[in-house]
C-alpha positions as CSV (number, residue, x, y, z in Angstrom):
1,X,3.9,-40.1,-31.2
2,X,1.2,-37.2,-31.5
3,X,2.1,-34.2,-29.3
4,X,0.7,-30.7,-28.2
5,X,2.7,-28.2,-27.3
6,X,1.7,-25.5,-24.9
7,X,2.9,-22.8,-22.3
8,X,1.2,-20.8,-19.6
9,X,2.7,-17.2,-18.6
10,X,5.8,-18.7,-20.9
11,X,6.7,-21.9,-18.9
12,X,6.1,-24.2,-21.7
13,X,5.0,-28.2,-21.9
14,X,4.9,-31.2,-24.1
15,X,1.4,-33.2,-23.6
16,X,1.0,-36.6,-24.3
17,X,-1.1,-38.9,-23.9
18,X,-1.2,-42.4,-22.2
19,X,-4.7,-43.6,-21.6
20,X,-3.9,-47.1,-23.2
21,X,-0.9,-47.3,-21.2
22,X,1.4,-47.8,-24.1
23,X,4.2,-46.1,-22.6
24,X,5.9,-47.1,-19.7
25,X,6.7,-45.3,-16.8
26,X,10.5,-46.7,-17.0
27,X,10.4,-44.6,-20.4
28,X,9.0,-41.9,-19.3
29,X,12.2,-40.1,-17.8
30,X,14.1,-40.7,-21.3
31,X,11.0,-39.4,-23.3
32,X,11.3,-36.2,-21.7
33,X,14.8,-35.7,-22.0
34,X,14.5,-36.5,-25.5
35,X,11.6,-34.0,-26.3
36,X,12.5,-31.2,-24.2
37,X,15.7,-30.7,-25.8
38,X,15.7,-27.6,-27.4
39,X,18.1,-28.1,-29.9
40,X,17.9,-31.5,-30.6
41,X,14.0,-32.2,-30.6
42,X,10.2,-30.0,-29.3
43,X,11.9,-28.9,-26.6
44,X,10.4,-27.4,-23.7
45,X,10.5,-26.7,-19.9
46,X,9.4,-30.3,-18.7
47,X,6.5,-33.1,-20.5
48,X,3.3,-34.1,-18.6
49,X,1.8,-37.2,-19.8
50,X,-2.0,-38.1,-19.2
51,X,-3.6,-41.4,-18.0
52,X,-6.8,-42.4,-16.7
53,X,-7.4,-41.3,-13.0
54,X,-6.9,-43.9,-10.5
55,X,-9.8,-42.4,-7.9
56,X,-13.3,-41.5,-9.0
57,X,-12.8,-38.1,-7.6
58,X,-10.4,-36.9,-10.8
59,X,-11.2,-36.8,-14.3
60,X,-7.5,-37.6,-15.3
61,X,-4.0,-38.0,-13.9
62,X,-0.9,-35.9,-15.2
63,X,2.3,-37.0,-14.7
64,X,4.9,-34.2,-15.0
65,X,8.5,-34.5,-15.4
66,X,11.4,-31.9,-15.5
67,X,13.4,-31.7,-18.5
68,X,16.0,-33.3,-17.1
69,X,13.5,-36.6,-17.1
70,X,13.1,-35.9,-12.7
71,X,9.4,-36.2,-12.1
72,X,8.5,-33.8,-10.4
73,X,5.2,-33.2,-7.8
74,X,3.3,-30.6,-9.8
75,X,3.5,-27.4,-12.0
76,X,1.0,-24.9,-11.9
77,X,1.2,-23.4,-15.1
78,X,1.3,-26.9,-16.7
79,X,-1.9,-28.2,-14.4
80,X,-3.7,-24.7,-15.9
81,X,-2.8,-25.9,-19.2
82,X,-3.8,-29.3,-18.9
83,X,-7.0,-28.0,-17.4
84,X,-7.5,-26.0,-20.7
85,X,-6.4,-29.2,-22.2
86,X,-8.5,-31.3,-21.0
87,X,-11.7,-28.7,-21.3
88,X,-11.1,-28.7,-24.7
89,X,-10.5,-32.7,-25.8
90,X,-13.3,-33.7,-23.9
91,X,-11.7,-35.1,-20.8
92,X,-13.6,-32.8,-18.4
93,X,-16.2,-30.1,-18.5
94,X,-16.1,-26.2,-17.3
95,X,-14.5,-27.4,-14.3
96,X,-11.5,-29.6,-14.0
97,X,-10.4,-32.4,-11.5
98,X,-6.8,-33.6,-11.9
99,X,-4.9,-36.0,-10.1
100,X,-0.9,-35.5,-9.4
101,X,1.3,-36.7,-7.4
102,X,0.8,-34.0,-5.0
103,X,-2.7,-34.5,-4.5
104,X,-5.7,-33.7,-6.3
105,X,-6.1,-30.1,-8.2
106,X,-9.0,-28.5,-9.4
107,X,-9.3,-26.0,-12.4
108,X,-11.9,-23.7,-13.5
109,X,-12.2,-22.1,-17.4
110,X,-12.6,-18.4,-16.8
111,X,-12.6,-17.6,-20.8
112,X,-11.3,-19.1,-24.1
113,X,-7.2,-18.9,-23.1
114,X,-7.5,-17.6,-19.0
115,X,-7.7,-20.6,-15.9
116,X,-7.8,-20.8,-12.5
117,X,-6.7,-23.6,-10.3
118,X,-6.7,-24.3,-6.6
119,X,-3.1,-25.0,-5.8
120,X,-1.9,-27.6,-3.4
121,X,-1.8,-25.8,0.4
122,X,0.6,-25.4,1.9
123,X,2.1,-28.5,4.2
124,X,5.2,-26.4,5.1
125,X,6.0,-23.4,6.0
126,X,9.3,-21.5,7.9
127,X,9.4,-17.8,7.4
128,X,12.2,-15.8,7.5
129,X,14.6,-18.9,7.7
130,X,18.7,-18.2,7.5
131,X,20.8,-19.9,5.1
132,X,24.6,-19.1,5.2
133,X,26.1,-19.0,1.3
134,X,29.8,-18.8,0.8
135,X,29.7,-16.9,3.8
136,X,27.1,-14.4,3.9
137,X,23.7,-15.2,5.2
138,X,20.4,-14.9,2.7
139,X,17.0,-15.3,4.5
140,X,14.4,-16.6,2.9
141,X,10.7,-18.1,3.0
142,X,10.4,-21.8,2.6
143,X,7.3,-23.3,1.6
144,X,6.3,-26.8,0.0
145,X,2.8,-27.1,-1.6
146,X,0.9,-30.1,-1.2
147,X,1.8,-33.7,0.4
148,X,5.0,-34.6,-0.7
149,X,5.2,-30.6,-1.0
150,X,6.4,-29.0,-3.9
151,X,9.8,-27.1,-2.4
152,X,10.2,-23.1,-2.7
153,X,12.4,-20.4,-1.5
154,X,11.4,-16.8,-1.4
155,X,14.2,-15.1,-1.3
156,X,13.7,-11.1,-1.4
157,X,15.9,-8.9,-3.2
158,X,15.7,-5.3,-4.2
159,X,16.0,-3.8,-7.8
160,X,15.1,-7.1,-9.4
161,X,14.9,-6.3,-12.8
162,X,18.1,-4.6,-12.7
163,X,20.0,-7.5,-10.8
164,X,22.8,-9.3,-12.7
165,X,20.9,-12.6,-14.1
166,X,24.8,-14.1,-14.1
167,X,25.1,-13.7,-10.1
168,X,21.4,-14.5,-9.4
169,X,21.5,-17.8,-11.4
170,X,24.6,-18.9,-9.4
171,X,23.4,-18.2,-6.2
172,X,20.2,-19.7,-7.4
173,X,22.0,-22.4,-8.0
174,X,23.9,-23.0,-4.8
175,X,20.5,-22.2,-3.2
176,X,18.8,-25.0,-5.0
177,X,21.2,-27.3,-3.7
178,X,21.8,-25.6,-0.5
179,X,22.0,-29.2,2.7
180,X,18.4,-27.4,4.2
181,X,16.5,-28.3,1.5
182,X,16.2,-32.1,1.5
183,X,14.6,-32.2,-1.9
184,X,16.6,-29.3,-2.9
185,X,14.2,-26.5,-3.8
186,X,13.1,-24.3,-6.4
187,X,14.6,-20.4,-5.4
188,X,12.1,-17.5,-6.1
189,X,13.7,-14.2,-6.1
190,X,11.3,-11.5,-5.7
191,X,10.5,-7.8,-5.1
192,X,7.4,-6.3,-3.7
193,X,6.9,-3.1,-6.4
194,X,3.7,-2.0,-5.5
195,X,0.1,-2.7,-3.6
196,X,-0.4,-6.3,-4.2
197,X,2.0,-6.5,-7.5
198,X,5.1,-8.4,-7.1
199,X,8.1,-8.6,-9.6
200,X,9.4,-12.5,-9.6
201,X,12.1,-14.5,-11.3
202,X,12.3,-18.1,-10.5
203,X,15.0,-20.6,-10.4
204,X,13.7,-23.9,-11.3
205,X,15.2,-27.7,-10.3
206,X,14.9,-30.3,-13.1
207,X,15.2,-27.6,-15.4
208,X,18.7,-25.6,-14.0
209,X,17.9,-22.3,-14.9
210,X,15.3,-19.1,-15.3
211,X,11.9,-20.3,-16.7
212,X,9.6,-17.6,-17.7
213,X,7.4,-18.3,-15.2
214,X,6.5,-20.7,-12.1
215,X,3.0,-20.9,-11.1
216,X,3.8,-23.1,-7.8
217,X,6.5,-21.0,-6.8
218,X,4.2,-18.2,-7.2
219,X,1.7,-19.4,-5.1
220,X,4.5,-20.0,-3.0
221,X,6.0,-16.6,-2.9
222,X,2.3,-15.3,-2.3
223,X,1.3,-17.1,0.8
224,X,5.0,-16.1,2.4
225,X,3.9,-12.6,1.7
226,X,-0.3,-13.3,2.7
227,X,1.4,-14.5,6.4
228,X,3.8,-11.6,7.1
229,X,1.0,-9.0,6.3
230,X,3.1,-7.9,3.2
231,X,0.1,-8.1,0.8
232,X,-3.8,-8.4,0.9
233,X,-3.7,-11.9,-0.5
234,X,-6.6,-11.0,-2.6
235,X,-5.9,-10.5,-6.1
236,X,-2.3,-10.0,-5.9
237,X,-0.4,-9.4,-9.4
238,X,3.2,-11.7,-9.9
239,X,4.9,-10.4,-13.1
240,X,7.4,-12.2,-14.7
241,X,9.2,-12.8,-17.9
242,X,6.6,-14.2,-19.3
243,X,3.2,-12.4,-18.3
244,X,1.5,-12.3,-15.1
245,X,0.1,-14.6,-12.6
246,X,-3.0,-13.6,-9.8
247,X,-2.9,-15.4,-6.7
248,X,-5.4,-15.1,-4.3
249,X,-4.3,-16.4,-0.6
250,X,-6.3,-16.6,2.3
251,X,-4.9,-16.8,5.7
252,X,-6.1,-18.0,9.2
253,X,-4.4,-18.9,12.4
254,X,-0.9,-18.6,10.7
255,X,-1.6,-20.8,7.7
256,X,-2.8,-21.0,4.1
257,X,-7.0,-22.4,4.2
258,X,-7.0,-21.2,0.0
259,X,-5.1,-20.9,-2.4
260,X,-5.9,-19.9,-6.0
261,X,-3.9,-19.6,-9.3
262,X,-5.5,-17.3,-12.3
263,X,-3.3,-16.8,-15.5
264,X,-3.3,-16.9,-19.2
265,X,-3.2,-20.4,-21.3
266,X,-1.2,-20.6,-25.1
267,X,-2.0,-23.7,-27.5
268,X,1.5,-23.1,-29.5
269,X,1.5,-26.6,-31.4
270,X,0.3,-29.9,-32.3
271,X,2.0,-32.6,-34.4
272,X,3.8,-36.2,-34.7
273,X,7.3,-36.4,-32.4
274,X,9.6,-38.6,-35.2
275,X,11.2,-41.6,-33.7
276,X,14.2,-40.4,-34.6
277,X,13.3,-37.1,-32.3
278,X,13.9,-40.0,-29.5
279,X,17.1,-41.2,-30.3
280,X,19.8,-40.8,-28.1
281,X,22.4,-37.8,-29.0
282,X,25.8,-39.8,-29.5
């Protein structure tokens, strides 16, 4: 099974592809458990797997799952990769159309490694919404991006990079799982730590923990902040663990019309995944 192996900002991805359809969708979910373990196999924050489009209006289709095996709605560093992906096998030219189950998403190659996609807008939004946690209430942002949205929280919280990651991954957590959130939801803690720059660590569902970046939860975290007059929207800098995001939000009438995701692209391998890399650990 040929493979590449990529990350954006740190959030890293197995890419397949599927364009004769050889895999099943009833696999899929085992395939990426299998490969995404990091001890056992590629491993990796969740597996998106290409097919042909299913509308003239998109070059491709990716399918992303967790690495958990949940499929999720969309990943914006892994629909800037694909974008780079796709760029560079052919599947598209300096502009990219992809179709996920969120709705379509369209890239642009800004230089060799650097892309910048339109994210899904926003199709929910409650600011400032309370939340009681073992007691103690935490107020946060909620937004999902595109139709079915992709959940967030912003939750805002001061001296982030000092914070306990212990604490802030169990209240993550409880967050993600928290009765408000149907769908559960990925939790974005964040501080504001300058003019239009941001300091962000995101809790992510499917995968359980800290990824090194989330480029939904960004634009997430972003259009909260674009809506309460917190930042420009234009050009604003997310730093996390691993690099920096821009995200450039524009708002009218108390909504997201734009919404635009610029970061940096890594090709870190390709190779054969062994059959035995799909085996079941027993």
């Amino acid at each position: 099974m040929h493979f590449t192996k990529m990350n954006g900002a740190g959030n890293d991805f197995i890419i397949l592809e599927n364009f004769d359809r050889a895999l099943t969708h009833q696999s899929l979910p085992s395939i990426a458990r299998a490969l995404c373990d990091r001890c056992m196999s590629i491993g990796a924050d969740g597996l998106m797997v290409l097919e042909p489009a299913e509308s003239g209006n998109a070059d491709f289709r990716m399918l992303f799952y967790n690495s958990d095996g949940s499929m999720g709605e969309m990943c914006g560093n892994g629909a800037r990769c694909v974008c780079r992906y796709g760029y560079e096998h052919g599947l598209s030219g300096e502009e990219q159309r992809v179709q996920t189950t969120a709705g379509l998403v369209t890239g642009r190659r800004v230089d060799e490694r650097n892309y910048r996609i339109a994210l899904n807008l926003p199709s929910v939004i409650r600011l400032n919404q309370a939340l009681t946690v073992d007691g103690e209430q935490i107020v946060c942002d909620y937004v999902e991006l595109g139709n079915p949205g992709i959940p967030h929280a912003a939750v805002r919280w001061p001296n982030l990079a000092d914070a306990d990651e212990n604490m802030l991954r169990a209240l993550g957590r409880k967050l993600r799982f928290h009765p408000a959130f149907a769908r559960g939801a990925n939790v974005n803690f964040y501080e504001i730590t300058g003019p239009d720059t941001v300091l962000e660590k995101t809790y992510e569902r499917g995968v359980e923990d800290f990824t090194y970046a989330c480029g939904t939860g960004t634009g997430s975290v972003i259009s909260a902040l674009t809506l309460r007059g917190l930042v420009s929207g234009s050009n604003v800098r997310a730093r996390m663990r691993g690099g920096e995001l821009r995200v450039d939000a524009r708002a009218e009438n108390g909504t997201i019309t734009s919404l635009y995701l610029t970061g940096p692209t890594r090709l870190v391998a390709v190779g054969e995944a062994l059959e035995e890399a799909l085996l079941p650990v027993v």
